[in-house]
TORVEXDO-485318 format. One record per residue: x, y, z of N, C-alpha, C in turn; residue in one letter. Coordinates in nm, 2 decimals. Layout:
BEGIN
nx/ny/nz/cax/cay/caz/cx/cy/cz/res
X/Y/Z/X/Y/Z/X/Y/Z/A .
...
END
This chain:
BEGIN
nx/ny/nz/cax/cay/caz/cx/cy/cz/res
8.79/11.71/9.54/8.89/11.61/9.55/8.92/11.55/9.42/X .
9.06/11.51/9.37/9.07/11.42/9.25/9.19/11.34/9.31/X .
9.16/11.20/9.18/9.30/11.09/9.20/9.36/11.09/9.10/X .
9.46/11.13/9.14/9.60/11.11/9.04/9.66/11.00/8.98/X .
9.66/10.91/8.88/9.71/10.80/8.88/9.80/10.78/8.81/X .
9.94/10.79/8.80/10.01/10.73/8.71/10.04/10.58/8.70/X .
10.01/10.55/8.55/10.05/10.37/8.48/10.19/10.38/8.51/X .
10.22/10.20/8.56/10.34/10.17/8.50/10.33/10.03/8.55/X .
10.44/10.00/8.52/10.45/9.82/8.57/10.56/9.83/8.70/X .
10.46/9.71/8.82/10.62/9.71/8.92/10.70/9.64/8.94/X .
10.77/9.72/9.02/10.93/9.63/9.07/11.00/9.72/9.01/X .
11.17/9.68/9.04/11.24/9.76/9.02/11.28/9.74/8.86/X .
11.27/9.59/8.82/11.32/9.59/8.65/11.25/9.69/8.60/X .
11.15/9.76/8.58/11.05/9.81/8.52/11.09/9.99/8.57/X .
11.18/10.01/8.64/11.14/10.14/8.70/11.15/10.25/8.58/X .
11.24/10.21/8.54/11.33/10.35/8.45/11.25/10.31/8.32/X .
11.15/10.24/8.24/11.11/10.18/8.15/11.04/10.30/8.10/X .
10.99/10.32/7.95/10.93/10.46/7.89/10.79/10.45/7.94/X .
10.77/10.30/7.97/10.64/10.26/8.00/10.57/10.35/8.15/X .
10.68/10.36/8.20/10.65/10.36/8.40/10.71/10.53/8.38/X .
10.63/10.60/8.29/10.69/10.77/8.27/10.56/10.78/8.37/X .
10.44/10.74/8.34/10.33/10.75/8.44/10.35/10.77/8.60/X .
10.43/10.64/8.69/10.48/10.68/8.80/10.55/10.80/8.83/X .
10.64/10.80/8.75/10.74/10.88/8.78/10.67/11.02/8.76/X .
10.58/11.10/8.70/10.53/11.19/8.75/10.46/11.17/8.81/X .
10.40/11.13/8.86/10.32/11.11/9.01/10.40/11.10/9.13/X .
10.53/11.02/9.10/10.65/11.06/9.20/10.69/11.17/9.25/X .
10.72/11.27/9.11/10.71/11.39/9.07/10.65/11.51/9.11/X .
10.54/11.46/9.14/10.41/11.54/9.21/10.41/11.53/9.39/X .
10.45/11.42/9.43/10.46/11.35/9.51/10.53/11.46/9.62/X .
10.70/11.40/9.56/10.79/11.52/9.57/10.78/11.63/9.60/X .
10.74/11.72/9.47/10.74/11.89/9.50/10.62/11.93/9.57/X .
10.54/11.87/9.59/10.42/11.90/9.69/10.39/11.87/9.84/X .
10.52/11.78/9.86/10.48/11.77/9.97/10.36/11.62/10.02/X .
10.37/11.56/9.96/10.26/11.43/10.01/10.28/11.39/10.11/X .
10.21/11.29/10.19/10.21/11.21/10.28/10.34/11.09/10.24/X .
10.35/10.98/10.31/10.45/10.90/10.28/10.37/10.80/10.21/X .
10.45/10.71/10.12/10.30/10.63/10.07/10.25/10.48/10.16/X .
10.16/10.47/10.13/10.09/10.36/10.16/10.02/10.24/10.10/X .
10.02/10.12/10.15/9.97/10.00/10.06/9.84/9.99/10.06/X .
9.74/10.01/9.94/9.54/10.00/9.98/9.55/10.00/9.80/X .
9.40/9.95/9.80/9.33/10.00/9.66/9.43/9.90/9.55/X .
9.50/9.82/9.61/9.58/9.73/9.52/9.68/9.77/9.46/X .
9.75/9.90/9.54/9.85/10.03/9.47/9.94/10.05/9.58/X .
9.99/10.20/9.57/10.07/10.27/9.64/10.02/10.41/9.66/X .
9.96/10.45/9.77/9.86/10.59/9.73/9.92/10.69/9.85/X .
9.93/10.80/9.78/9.96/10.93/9.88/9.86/11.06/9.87/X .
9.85/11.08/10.00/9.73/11.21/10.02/9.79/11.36/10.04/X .
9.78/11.46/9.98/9.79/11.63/10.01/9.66/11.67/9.94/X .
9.76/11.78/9.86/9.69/11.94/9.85/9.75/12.00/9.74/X .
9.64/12.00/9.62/9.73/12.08/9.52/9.67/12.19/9.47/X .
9.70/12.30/9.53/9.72/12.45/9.56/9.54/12.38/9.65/X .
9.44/12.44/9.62/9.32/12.45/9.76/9.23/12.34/9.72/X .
9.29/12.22/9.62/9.21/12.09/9.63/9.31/11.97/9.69/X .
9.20/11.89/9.74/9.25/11.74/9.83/9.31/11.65/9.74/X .
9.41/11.57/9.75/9.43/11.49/9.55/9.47/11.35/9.70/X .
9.46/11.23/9.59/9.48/11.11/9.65/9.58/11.09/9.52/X .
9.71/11.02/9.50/9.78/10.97/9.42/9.77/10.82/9.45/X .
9.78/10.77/9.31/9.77/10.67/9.31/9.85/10.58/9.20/X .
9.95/10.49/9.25/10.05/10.39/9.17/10.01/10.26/9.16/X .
9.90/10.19/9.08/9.89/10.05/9.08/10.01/9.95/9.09/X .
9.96/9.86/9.15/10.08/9.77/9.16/10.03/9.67/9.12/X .
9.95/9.63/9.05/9.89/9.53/8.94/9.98/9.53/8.83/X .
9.96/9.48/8.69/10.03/9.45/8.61/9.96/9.61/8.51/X .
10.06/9.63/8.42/10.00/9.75/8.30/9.83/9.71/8.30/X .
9.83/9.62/8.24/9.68/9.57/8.19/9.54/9.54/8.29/X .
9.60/9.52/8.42/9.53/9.56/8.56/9.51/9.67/8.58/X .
9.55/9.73/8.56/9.57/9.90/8.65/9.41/9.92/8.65/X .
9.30/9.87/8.59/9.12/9.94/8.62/9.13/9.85/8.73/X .
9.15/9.78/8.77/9.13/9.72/8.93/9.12/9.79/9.05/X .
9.26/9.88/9.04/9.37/9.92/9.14/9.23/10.11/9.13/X .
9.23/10.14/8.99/9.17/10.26/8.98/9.00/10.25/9.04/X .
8.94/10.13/8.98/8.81/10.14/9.01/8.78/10.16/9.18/X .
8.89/10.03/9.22/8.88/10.05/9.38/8.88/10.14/9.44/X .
8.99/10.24/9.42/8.94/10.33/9.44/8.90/10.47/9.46/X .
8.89/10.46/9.32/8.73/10.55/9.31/8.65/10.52/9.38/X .
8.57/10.42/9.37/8.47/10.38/9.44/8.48/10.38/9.62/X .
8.58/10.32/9.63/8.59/10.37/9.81/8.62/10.52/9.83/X .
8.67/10.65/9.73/8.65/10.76/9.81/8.56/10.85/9.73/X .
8.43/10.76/9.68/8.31/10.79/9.64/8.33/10.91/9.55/X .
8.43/10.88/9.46/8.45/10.95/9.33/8.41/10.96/9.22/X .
8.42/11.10/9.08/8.33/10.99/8.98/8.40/10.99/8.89/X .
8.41/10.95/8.76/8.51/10.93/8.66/8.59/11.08/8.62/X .
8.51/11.18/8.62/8.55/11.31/8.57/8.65/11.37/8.67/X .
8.68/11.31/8.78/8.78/11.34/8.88/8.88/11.26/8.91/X .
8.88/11.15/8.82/9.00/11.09/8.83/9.08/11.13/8.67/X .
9.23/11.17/8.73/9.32/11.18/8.61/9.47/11.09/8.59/X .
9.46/11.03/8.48/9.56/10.96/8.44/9.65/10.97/8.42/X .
9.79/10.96/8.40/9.92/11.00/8.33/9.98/10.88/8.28/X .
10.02/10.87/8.16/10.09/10.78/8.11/10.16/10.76/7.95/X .
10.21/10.70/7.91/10.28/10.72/7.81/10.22/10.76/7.66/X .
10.28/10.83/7.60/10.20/10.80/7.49/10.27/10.82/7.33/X .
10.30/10.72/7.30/10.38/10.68/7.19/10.37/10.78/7.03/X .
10.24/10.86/7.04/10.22/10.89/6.92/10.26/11.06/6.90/X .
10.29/11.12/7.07/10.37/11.26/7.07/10.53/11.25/7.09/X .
10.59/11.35/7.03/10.69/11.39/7.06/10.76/11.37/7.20/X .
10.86/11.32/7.20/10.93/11.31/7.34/10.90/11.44/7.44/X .
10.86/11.47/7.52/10.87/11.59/7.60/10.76/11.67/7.56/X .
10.65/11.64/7.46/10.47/11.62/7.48/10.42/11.60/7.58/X .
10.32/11.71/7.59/10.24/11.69/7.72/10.05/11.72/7.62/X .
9.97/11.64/7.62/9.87/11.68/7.57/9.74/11.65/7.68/X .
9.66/11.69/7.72/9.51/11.63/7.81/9.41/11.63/7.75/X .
9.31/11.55/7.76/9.19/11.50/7.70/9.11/11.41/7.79/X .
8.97/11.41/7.76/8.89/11.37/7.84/8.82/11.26/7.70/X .
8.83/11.16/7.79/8.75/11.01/7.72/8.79/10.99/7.58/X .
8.71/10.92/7.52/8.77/10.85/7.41/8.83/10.69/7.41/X .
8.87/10.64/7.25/8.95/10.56/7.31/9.05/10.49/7.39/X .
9.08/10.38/7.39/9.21/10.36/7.43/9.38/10.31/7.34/X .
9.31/10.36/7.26/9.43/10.37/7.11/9.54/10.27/7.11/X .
9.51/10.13/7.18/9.61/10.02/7.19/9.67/10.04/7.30/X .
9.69/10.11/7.43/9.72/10.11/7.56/9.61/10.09/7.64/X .
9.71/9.90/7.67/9.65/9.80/7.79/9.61/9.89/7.91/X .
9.67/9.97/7.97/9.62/10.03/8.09/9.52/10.08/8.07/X .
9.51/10.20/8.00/9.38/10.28/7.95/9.28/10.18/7.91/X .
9.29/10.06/7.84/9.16/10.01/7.84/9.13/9.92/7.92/X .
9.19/9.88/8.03/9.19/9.80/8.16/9.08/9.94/8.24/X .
9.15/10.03/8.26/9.09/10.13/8.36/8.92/10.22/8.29/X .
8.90/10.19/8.16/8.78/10.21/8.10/8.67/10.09/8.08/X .
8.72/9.97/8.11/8.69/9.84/8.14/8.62/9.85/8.28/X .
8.63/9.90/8.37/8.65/9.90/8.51/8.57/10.07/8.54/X .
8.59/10.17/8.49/8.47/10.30/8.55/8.49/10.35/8.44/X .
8.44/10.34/8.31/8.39/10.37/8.19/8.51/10.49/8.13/X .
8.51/10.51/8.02/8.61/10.64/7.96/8.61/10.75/8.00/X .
8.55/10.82/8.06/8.52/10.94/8.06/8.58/11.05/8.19/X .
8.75/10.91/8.18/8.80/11.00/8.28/8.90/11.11/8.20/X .
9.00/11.18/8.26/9.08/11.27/8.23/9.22/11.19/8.16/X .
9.29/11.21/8.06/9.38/11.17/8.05/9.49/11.24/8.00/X .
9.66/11.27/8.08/9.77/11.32/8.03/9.84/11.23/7.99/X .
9.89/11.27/7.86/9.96/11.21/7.80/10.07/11.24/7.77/X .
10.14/11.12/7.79/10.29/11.22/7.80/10.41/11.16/7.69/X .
10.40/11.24/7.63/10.52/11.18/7.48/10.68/11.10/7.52/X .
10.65/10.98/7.44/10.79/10.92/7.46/10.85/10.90/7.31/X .
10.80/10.93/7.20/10.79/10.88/7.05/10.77/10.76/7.04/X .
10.77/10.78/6.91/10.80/10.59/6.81/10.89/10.56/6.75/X .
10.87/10.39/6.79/11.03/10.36/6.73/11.05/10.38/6.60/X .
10.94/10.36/6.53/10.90/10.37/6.38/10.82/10.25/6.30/X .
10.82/10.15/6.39/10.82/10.08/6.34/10.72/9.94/6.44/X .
10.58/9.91/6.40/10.48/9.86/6.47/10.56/9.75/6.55/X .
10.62/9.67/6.45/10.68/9.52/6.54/10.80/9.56/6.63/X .
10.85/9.71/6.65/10.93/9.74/6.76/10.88/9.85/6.88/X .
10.78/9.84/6.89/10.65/9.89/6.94/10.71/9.89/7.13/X .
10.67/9.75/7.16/10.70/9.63/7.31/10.80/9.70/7.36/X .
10.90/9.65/7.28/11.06/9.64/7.27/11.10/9.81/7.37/X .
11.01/9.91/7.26/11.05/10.08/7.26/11.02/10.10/7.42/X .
10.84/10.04/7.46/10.78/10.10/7.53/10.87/10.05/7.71/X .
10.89/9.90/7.66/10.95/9.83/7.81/11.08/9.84/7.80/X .
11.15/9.93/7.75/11.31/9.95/7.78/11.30/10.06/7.80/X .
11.45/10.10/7.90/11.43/10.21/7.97/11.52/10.36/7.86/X .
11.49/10.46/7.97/11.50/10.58/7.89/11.65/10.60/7.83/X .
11.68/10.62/7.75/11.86/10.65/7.69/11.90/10.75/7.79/X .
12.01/10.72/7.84/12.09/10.87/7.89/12.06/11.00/7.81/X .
12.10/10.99/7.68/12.04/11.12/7.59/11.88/11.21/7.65/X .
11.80/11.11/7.67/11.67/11.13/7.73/11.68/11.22/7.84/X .
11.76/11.18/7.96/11.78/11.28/8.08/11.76/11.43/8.09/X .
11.79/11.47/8.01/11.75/11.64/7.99/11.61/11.65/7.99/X .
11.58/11.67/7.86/11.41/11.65/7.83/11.32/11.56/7.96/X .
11.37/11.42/7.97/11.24/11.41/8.08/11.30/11.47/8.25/X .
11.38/11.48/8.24/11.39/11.55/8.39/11.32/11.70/8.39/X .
11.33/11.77/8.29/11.22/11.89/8.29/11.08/11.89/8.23/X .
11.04/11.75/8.20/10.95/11.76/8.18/10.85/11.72/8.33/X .
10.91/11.60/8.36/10.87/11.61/8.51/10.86/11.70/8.59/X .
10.92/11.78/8.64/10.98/11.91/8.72/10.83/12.03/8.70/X .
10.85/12.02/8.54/10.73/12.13/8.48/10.59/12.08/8.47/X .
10.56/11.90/8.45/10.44/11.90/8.54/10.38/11.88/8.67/X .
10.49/11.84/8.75/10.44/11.86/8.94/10.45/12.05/8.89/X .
10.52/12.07/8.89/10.48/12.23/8.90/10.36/12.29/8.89/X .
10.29/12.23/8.74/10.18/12.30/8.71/10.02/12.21/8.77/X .
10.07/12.11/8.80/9.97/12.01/8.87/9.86/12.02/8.92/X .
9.86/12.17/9.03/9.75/12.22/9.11/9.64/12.27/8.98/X .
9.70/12.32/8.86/9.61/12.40/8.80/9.49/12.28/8.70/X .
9.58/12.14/8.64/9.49/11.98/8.67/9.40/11.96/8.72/X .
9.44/11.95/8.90/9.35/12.00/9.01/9.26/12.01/8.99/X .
9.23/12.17/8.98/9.15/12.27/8.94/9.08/12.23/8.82/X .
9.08/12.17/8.73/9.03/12.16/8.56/9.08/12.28/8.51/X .
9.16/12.34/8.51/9.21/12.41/8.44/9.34/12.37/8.30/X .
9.29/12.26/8.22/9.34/12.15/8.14/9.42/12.24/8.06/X .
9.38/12.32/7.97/9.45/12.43/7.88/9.55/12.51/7.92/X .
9.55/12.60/8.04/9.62/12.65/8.11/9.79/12.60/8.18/X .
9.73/12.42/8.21/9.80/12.35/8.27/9.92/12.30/8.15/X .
9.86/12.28/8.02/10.00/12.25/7.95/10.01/12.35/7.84/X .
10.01/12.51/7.86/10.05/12.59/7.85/10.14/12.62/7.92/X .
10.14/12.61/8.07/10.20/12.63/8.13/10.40/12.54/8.15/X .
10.30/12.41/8.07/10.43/12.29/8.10/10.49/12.36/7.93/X .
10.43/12.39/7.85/10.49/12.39/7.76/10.63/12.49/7.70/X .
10.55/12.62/7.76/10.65/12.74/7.83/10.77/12.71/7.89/X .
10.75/12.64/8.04/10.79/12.59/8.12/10.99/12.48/7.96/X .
10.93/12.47/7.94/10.99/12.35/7.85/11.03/12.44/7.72/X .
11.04/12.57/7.71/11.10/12.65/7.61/10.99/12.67/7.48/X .
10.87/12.59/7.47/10.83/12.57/7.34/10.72/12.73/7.36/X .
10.68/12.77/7.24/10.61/12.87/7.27/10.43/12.83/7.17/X .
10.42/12.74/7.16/10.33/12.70/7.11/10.23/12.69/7.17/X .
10.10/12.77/7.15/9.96/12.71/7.29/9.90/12.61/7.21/X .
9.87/12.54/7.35/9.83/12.39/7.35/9.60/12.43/7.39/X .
9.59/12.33/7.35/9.41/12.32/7.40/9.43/12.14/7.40/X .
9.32/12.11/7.50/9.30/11.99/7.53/9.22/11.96/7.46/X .
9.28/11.80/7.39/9.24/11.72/7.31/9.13/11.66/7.28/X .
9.12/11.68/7.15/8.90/11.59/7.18/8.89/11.45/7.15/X .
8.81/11.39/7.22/8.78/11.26/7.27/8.82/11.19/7.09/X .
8.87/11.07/7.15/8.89/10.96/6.97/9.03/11.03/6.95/X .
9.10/11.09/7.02/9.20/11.08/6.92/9.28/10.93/6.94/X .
9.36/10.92/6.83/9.42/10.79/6.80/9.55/10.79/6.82/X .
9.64/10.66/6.89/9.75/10.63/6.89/9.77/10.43/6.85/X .
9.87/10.45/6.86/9.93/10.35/6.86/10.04/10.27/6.95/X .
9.97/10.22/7.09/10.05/10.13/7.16/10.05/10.03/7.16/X .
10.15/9.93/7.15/10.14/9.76/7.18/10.17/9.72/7.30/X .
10.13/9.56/7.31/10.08/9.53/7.39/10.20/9.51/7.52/X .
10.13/9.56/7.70/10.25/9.54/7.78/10.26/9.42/7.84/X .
10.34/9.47/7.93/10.35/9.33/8.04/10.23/9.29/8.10/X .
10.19/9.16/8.13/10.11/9.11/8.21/10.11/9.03/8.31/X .
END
């Protein structure tokens, strides 16, 4: 069994934000698989299936960015999980738009969620990362991450979504390399990807609280 978690901030202001790219593939997943309808527990929004022959619990905090280890520890710990089976999704400012990279533990490279949710069942969970770029510029950091996506954006993240509910089951599985090979193909690029080693570094500022 694993939990899926995509970051984001709630309510509706916040939906379309670069920040809440987290939800939205978990929505994503949600969708093309087939889930249950969601439900309120764990201080979130959590939906139960099957991705390809493992059990997944999804999971959408509805705490603030910087909450989200609350909503995650909970639970983990109620369906007696361990950290290497929960996987993350959420933004990550320092790949290319329409980047997909996975890595296990490490820092939290200035994103409040990730170090809320390592605060709460230690680093050493799974983490996708999913490229929104940079503005360029540190003090337009906030600004980049909590506004929402340009119309121009629509192409790129609508298939970027699409290509990871698709490849999701193989996540699942731990099959991490495979899985954004797959997304990457999937997205025209022909470049093979390997999952990321622990410490790599980004640069997010600070979200909503």
């Amino acid at each position: 069994m694993v939990l899926l978690v995509g970051l984001g901030n709630p309510g509706p202001k916040y939906a379309g934000n670069r920040h809440n790219i987290g939800f939205m593939a978990i929505d994503a997943i949600a969708d093309l698989h087939r889930f249950a309808g969601w439900r309120s527990r764990f201080q979130g929004q959590t939906s139960d299936g099957t991705l390809g022959d493992v059990r997944a619990t999804l999971l959408k905090p509805m705490t603030w960015m910087n909450e989200s280890g609350r909503a995650v520890g909970e639970a983990m710990r109620w369906l007696k999980m361990t950290p290497g089976e929960v996987i993350v999704f959420y933004d990550e400012l320092d790949l290319a738009p329409g980047k997909v990279r996975v890595k296990v533990g490490g820092g939290a490279a200035g994103h409040n969620g990730i170090r809320s949710i390592a605060s709460h069942i230690g680093p050493d969970f799974r983490r996708v990362r999913l490229g929104i770029g940079h503005p360029g510029r540190k003090e337009q950091v906030q600004r980049h991450v909590l506004s929402d996506f340009a119309k121009a954006d629509g192409d790129w993240l609508g298939s970027l979504l699409v290509a990871v509910a698709d490849a999701a089951p193989l996540l699942a599985s731990g099959d991490d390399s495979t899985f954004m090979n797959k997304v990457s193909l999937a997205l025209g690029s022909q470049d093979k990807v390997r999952p990321d080693k622990a410490g790599a570094k980004g640069k997010a500022g600070k979200t909503e609280s």
